[in-house]
C-alpha positions, 0 to 999 in steps of 0.5 A: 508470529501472527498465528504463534499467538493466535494459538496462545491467545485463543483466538482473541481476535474472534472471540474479542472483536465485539468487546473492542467494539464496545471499548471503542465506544467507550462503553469502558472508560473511567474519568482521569485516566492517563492519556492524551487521546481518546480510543477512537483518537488513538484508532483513526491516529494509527490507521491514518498512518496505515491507510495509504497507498498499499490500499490503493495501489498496493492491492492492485499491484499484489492482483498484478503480480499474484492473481486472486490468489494474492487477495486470499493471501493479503486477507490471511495477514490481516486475520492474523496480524489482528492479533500481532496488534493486539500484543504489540499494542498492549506491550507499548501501552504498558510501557509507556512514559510521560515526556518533560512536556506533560504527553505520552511517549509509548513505542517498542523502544520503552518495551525493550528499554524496561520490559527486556531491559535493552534499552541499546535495542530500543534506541536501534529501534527509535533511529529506525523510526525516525529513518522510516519516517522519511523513507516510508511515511513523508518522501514516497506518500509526496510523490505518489500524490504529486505523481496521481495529481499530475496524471490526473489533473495536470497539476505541476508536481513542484506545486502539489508538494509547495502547497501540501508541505505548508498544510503539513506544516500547520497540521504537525507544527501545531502540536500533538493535539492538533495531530491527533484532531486532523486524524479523527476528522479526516480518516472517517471521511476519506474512508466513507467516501472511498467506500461508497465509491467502491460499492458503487462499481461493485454493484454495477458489475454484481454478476461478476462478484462471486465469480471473483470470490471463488476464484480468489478462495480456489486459487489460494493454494494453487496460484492463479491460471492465466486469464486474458493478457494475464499470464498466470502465476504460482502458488509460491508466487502469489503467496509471497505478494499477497503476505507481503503487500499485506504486511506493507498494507497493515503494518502488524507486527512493525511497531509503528502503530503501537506509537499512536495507540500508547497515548489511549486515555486509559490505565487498562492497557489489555483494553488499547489492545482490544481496540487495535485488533479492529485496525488490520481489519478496517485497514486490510479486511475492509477495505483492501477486499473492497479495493479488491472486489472493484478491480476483479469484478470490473475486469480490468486486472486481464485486459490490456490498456494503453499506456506509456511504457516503463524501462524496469518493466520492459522485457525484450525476448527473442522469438515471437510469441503469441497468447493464443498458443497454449505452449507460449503460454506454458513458457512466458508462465515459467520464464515469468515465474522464475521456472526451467523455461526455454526463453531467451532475452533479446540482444540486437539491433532494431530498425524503426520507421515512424515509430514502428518496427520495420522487422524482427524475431522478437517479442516485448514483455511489459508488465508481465505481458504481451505488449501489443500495438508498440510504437516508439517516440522521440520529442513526442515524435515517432522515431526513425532509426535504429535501436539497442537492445542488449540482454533484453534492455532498450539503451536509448532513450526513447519513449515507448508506448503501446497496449500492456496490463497495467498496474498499482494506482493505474489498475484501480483508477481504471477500475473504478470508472467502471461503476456508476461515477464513470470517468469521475471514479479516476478522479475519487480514487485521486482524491483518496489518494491525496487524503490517504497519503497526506494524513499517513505523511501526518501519523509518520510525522507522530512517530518520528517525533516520539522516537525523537523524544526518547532518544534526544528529549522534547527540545528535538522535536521542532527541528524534527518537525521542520525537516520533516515539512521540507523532506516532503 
């Protein structure tokens, strides 16, 4: 779709990006235009909904899974997707209406209703809405934060969810203006702070930079070779992560943003959509390259590092294999890239002694590696005894920790302590973390109670809203 009206629109995101600038500043606007946010407002309001954990976490995890080559990958759908924000942008801000209250309801769900006249589509894409408010923008951004404090800080989880729900509470029972007014304050701060703490570990690792560049661009339509503990991955493999932690990254094209931009002070719809071609650019462009550059520059997307294993990404295979043979390597990359590959998942009886492996022809995959130095714990203590492992999967339930690649959040906290902040990088990347998700839980709430507006009338939105807070 991106490249359908890259083609028809002749490139608007080239040939307009300084326009939008412009219009962003405001260099267009005209007194008593309808609205109730300015450009920038409408801007930081839809990239605190898309800045969140794909920006951290998520280019991580597209490096993990894909290599460079998935970075290049991510940078296609944001060039694209520039202009998917432009049209749906446009469409929901010509669209748009005027609730009983006096503020803008815009979205999708008014394109299809009066644009295509299929208002049941519209009230299919509003439920959706408010559906994904909950299973994308509240719930997952609660844990990820709750999750990264705990790792981090020690912070008992129950006490980050007690505490933020309130301040979610004050930021959206507040109103649309107060939603709005959050965004504007916070979204430039975080994404100054993680900047410069980014650049920070960039310049400390400059020599390895355009090496990484090259190795993004000329592994692009090949997949990425396997470097260090990372075992490789294809063509088909590396373009599908990229594309896809791009889409979940920027969002273009899913009809969320177009939400926040439709209550842009102006009449002229086509200028909105200037103004949302700048955001898969900052969301994706700017700060996932930079995200990117942090963790391939330092090195740690190769290196393996200690860390508790995961039952999901734990893999058992009979035989022992090695990283320095060149043949284990062929063969892990097919089995690990769903190739014709000759290995075969584990079923059998292990016998521990004080958490390690007395014997046995087999091999322990974690996270799409080698895993080296296992040990096995029970209680926090090591093991002694036997265990099962049935088809490649451990059925008791012991911890198991050893020296794996590691991935997501993990990969780029472990990045940026490799710069100038040292161990404090960890803890920036946890505050980003915090901001990120907290203020995409609050564009999600926006969203949400918009599409409640439109299917149920404003007398919906406070118990909306008050689900909402407890949901998180």
């Amino acid at each position: 779709t991106g490249i359908f009206f890259t083609i028809y629109l002749k490139a608007p995101q080239i040939f307009y990006f300084r326009h939008a600038w412009r219009v962003l500043r405001g260099t267009y606007d005209k007194p008593g235009a309808t609205g109730d946010a300015s450009h920038f407002q409408a801007l930081t309001t839809a990239i605190s909904g898309t800045v969140g954990t794909g920006n951290i976490g998520g280019v991580a995890f597209a490096i993990f899974l894909g290599g460079p080559a998935a970075l290049f990958w991510m940078w296609m759908t944001a060039f694209f997707g520039m202009t998917t924000k432009f049209v749906e942008v446009t469409l929901s801000h010509k669209y748009r209406d005027v609730d009983d209250e006096g503020y803008i309801v815009g979205g999708p769900m008014f394109v299809m209703e009066k644009g295509l006249n299929l208002k049941w589509l519209g009230v299919i894409f509003a439920i959706a809405t408010v559906v994904s408010s909950f299973g994308s923008g509240n719930m997952p951004q609660s844990n990820n934060i709750a999750v990264g404090l705990q790792g981090t800080f020690g912070i008992p989880e129950w006490m980050t969810g007690g505490v933020l729900a309130l301040l979610l509470a004050v930021v959206i029972l507040g109103g649309v203006k107060r939603i709005i007014k959050v965004a504007e304050k916070i979204v430039p701060t975080m994404a100054i702070l993680y900047f410069v703490t980014g650049l920070a570990v960039v310049f400390a690792n400059i020599e390895n930079v355009w090496p990484s560049l090259v190795n993004v661009v000329s592994d692009a339509f090949t997949g990425s070779a396997a470097v260090g503990g990372f075992l490789g991955a294809t063509f088909a493999y590396a373009f599908n992560k990229g594309v896809g932690r791009g889409l979940y990254s920027n969002e273009a094209g899913q009809g969320s943003a177009p939400i926040a931009h439709a209550a842009a002070r102006t009449d002229q719809p086509v200028s909105e959509g200037m103004v949302s071609i700048l955001e898969p650019f900052i969301d994706t462009i700017i700060i996932c390259i930079l995200t990117g550059l942090v963790i391939l520059s330092s090195g740690v997307w190769t290196g393996k590092l200690q860390n508790d294993f995961q039952s999901f990404d734990m893999e058992f295979i009979s035989g022992t294999y090695t990283e320095d043979s060149d043949d284990d390597r062929a063969d892990l990359y097919a089995h690990l890239n769903f190739g014709d590959s000759s290995i075969e998942a584990l079923t059998g009886e292990l016998e521990v002694r004080d958490g390690m492996v007395l014997r046995g022809d087999f091999t322990l995959l974690h996270n799409r590696s080698i895993a080296e130095e296992v040990q096995y714990f029970d209680g926090g203590l090591p093991y002694s005894g036997s265990l099962q492992v049935v088809d490649g999967k451990l059925q008791d339930a012991v911890t198991v920790r050893g020296k794996s690649l590691i991935h997501s959040v993990d990969l780029t906290s472990e990045a940026f302590t490799r710069g100038a902040f040292g161990d404090y990088g960890k803890y920036i990347v946890a505050i980003g973390l915090v901001l990120f998700a907290f203020t995409t839980a609050v564009a999600w709430s926006y969203y949400g109670d918009r599409a409640m507006t439109y299917l149920f009338g404003t007398g919906s939105v406070l118990p909306y809203r008050v689900l909402y807070v407890i949901g998180f």
